[in-house]
N, C-alpha and C positions, 0 to 999 in steps of 0.2 A: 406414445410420448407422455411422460408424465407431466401435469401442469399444475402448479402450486399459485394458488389463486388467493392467498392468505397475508403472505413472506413481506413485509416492509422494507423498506430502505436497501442501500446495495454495500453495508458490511456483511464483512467476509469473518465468517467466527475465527477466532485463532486457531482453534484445532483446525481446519480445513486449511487454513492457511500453511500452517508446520506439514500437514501431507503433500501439499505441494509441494513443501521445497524438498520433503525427502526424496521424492522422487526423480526430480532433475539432477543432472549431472552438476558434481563437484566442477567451477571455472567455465561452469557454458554459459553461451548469450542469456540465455533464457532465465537461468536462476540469477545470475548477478543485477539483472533487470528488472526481476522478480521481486529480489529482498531491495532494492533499491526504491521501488515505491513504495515499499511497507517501510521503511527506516526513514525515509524523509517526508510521508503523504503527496509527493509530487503528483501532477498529473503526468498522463501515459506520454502525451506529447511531450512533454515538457522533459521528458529520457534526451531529446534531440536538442538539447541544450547546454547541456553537460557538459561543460571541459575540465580537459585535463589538467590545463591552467589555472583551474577556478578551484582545485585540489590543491588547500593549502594545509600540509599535515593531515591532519585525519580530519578538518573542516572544509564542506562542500559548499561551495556557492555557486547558487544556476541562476538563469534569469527566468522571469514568469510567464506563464502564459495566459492565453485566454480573457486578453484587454488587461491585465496586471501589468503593473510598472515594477518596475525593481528585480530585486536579487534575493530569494531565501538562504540560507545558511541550514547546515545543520551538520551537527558532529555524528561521525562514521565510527563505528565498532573496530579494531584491530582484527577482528575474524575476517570481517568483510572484506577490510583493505585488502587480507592477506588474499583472500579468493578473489579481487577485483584486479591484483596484480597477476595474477597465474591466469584468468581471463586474456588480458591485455597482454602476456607473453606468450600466448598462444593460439591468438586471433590475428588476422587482418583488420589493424586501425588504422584510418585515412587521419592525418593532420591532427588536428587539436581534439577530435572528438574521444570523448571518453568511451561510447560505444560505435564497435565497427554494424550494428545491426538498427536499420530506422526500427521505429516505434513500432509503426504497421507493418511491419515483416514481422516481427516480435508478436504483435497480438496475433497476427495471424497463426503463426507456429503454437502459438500457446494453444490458441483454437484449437487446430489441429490435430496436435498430438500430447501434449498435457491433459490440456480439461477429459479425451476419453480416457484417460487411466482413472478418473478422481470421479467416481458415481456422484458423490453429491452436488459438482460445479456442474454436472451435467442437467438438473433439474432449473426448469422452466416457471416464467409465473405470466398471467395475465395482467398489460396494463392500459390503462388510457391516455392514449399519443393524440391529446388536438384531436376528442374525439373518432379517435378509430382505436379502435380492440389488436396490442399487438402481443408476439410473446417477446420474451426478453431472456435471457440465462439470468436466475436470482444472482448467483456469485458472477463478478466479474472484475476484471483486473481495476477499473475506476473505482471496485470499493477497497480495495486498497488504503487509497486518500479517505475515507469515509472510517476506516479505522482507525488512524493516523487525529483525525480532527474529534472524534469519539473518546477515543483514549486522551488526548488533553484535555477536550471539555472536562470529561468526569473527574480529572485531577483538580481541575479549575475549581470544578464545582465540589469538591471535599473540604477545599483549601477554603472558600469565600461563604460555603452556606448559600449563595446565592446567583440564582442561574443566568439573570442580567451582567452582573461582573465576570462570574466564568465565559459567559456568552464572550465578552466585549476585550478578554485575553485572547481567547480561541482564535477569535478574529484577527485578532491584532499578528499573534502570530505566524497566521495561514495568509496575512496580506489580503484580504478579500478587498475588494475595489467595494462592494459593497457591504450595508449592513442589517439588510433585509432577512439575512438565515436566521429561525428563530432556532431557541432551544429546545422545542421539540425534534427536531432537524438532529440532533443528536441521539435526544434523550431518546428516541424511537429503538434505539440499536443499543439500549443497555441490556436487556433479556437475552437478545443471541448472542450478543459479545459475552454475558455472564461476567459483566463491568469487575464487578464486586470481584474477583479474585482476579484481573488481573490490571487494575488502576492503579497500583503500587508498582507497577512493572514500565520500564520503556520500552518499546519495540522493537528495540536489538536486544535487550534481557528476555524480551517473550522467546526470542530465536533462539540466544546462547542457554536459556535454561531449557529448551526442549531438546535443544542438540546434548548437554548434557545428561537427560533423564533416557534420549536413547541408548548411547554410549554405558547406562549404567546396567541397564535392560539385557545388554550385549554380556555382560558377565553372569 
């Protein structure tokens, strides 16, 4: 097993990200779940909150998890809807939920049989848990949300010159019940993410311009 003792934080660079999603099926549990924590930064759990209700037009509202009060928002891409309704016409949905599949079946399956197709989600790093040595897979689906608050900061921080005000949108944004995350907490993941080419971009443009550069590859 390979062990990467180096790797900081838990973003997920975008390229690794867009290999994921080529490889899962067009309307399955798995990728609609997928692009859905990369398009809102939600947390994994926080999939189980989702209603269908709370889908007003192409804007999403969930409630929070993890001692968070309230409701985020966030506007949905027309691609997505389009592949979140062929999902939902062609799954078992119980009631109001927006997805028929818990969170932890979801990680699990990803586990399973996603991350072995994708060599590099497969790579491990050493860390320190409360004093004990464990390993951890570097990519994982919670840095999802870690690209999500990365990619605002660094717009944040284009926009203000200054990492305290970037800081204190991010926040405000992502609802954090706290205000202890410093900006290094971000800044650490500007080098993998290769900030710089894509902080002009939102995270449904990372997806729809990579789906279109395959698309063009294909001619």
């Amino acid at each position: 097993m390979n062990v990467n003792h180096e790797i900081e934080g838990h973003a997920v660079p975008f390229e690794e990200v867009i290999k994921a999603l080529n490889i899962m099926r067009y309307g399955s549990p798995e990728k609609v779940m997928f692009q859905l924590l990369f398009l809102t930064g939600c947390r994994v759990r926080e999939l189980n909150n989702m209603l269908k209700s709370k889908l007003y037009g192409n804007m999403l509202y969930w409630r929070l998890g993890k001692n968070q009060k309230g409701f985020r928002k966030v506007k949905l891409p027309a691609y997505f809807l389009k592949e979140l309704e062929r999902y939902r016409n062609t799954h078992r949905i119980y009631g109001d939920r927006l997805f028929g599949v818990h969170p932890d079946t979801f990680r699990r399956h990803f586990n399973k049989v996603i991350r072995p197709q994708l060599p590099s989600w497969q790579e491990k790093r050493l860390i320190d848990k409360r004093g004990v040595m464990k390993e951890e897979y570097i990519y994982q689906l919670k840095g999802l949300r870690k690209n999500y608050q990365t990619l605002e900061f660094a717009k944040q921080f284009e926009k203000w010159q200054d990492a305290s005000i970037a800081l204190e949108f991010t926040s405000k944004n992502m609802k954090h019940s706290s205000g202890k995350i410093t900006a290094y907490h971000y800044i650490e993941n500007f080098e993998s993410l290769n900030i710089e080419k894509y902080k002009h971009l939102t995270p449904a443009e990372i997806i729809a311009n990579s789906q279109t550069q395959m698309r063009l590859m294909d001619y």
